[in-house]
N, C-alpha and C positions, 0 to 999 in steps of 0.2 A: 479533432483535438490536436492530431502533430501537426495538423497544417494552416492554424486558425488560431492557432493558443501559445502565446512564445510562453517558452519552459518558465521564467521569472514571475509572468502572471500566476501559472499554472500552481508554482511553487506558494507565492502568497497569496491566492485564492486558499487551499490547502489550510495555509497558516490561519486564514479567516474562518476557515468553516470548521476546524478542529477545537475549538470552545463553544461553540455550540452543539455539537456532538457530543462532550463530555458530560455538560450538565443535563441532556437531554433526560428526562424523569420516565418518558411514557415507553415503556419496551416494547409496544408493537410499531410506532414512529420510529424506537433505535431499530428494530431490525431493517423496514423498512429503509433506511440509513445506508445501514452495512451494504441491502443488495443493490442500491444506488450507487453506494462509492465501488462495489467489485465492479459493475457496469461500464462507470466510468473509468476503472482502470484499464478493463481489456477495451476500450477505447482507443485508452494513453497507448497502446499496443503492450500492455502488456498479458503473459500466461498464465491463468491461474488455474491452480490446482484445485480447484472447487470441494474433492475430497478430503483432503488434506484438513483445509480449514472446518468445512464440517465434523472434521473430527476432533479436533480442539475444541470446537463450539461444545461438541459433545462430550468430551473428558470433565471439560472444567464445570458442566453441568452434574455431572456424576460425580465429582467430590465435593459437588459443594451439597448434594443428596443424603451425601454420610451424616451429615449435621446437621437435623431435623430441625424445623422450625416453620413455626404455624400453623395449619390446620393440615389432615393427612388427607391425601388426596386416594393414594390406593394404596394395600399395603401386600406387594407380592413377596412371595417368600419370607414374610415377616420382617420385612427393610419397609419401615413406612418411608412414603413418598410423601411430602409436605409442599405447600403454596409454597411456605416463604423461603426454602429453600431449591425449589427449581427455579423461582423467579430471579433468585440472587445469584441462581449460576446460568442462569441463561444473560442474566445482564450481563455480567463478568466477561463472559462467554464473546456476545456478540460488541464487548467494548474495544478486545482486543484486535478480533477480526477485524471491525473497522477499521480501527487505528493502523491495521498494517492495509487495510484497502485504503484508505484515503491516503496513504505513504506513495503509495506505486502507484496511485493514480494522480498525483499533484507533484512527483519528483520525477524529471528526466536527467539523462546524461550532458544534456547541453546547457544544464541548468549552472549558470554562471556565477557565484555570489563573491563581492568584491575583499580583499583583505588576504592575509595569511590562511586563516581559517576559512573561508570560504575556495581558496586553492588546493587544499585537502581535500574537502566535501566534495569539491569537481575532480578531483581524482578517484576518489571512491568510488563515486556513480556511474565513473565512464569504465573507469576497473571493472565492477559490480556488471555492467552493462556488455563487455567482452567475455567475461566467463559465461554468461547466460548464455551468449551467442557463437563461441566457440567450444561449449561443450560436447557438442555433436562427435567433434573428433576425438575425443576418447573413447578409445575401446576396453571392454568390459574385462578381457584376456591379460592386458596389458595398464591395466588400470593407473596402477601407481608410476611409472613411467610417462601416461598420455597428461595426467595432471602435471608433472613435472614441468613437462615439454612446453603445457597452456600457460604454465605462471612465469618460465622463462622467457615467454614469446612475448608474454603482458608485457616482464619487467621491462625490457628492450624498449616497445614501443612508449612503455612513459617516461624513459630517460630520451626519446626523442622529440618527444610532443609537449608543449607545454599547453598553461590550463585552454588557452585562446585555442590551441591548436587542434585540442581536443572537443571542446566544442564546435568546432567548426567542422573535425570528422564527423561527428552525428548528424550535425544537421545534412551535411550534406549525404551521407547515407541512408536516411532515414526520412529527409524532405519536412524535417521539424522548422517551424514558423519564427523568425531573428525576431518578427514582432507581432502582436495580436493584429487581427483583424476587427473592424470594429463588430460582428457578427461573433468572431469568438470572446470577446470582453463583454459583450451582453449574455453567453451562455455565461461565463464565469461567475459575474454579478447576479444573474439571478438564481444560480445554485448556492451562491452564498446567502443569498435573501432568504431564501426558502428555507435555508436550515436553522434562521436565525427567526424568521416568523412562527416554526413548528415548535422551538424552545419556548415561547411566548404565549403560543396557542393554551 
């Protein structure tokens, strides 16, 4: 995906496949979904906390528990457990994780978008993408000092780098694609197809 897929397709493939994601109906296709797009994100290289998200998946599933609704499925401790409301928090659940899986898997730092607005966005992402990658040098002892020092060192390099300039750091650190391959435009195209024939199905 960094070396096959320039960031702009990757970006509006993303943009393609996030509406059919949303209106997807059937929750075992949305889960299926979710652990596709986590797949493809540590692809995109990025970390995920797979914990983390499990445990969102699972909050949101437990309050939505409080508020019973439709047939009781078991009832411990005298807290019935209902279909219609683990299904609506497990959907809930697994819409969000998507949504932030299909994010980090179709947004890079070298993702370019033309205009005022789109010079922002490319600021953010290569910001976004230095703090991940320089957070190692802060020390736990020195906590609030080593953050300091990281957002000082950001600020510096993005009053030296402009958006071109910064895009052109990732790629070249990271060996990200200036432009699709015709091999990575047919994975992209048919990840989009596929989520858009599952909607349909």
């Amino acid at each position: 995906m960094l070396r096959n897929i320039s960031a702009t397709l990757l970006f509006y493939g993303g943009i393609a496949t996030l509406p059919a994601f949303l209106f997807q109906s059937d929750i075992i296709i949305r889960a299926a979904q979710v652990v596709l797009f986590g797949v493809l994100a540590v692809f995109a290289g990025k970390r995920l906390q797979w914990a983390y998200f499990l445990s969102v998946l699972a909050t949101v599933t437990l309050f939505h528990l409080l508020v019973p609704s439709g047939a009781v499925l078991a009832d411990p401790l005298g807290v019935p457990i209902t279909a219609g409301a683990l299904r609506t928090g497990l959907y809930k659940g697994l819409t969000i994780v998507g949504m932030v899986f299909l994010s980090l898997a179709s947004v890079r730092a070298d993702l370019r978008i033309p205009g005022q607005v789109g010079a922002i966005l490319g600021k953010t992402f290569w910001s976004f993408e230095q703090i991940m990658e320089r957070r190692s040098t802060i020390e736990i002892r020195s906590i609030g000092s080593g953050v300091d020092r990281l957002l000082m060192g950001l600020s510096n390099d993005l009053t030296q780098l402009d958006a071109d300039a910064q895009v052109e750091d990732t790629q070249s650190r990271k060996g990200t694609a200036r432009r699709s391959s015709p091999v990575g435009a047919l994975v992209v195209g048919t990840i989009v197809a596929l989520q858009w024939t599952l909607l349909f199905l």
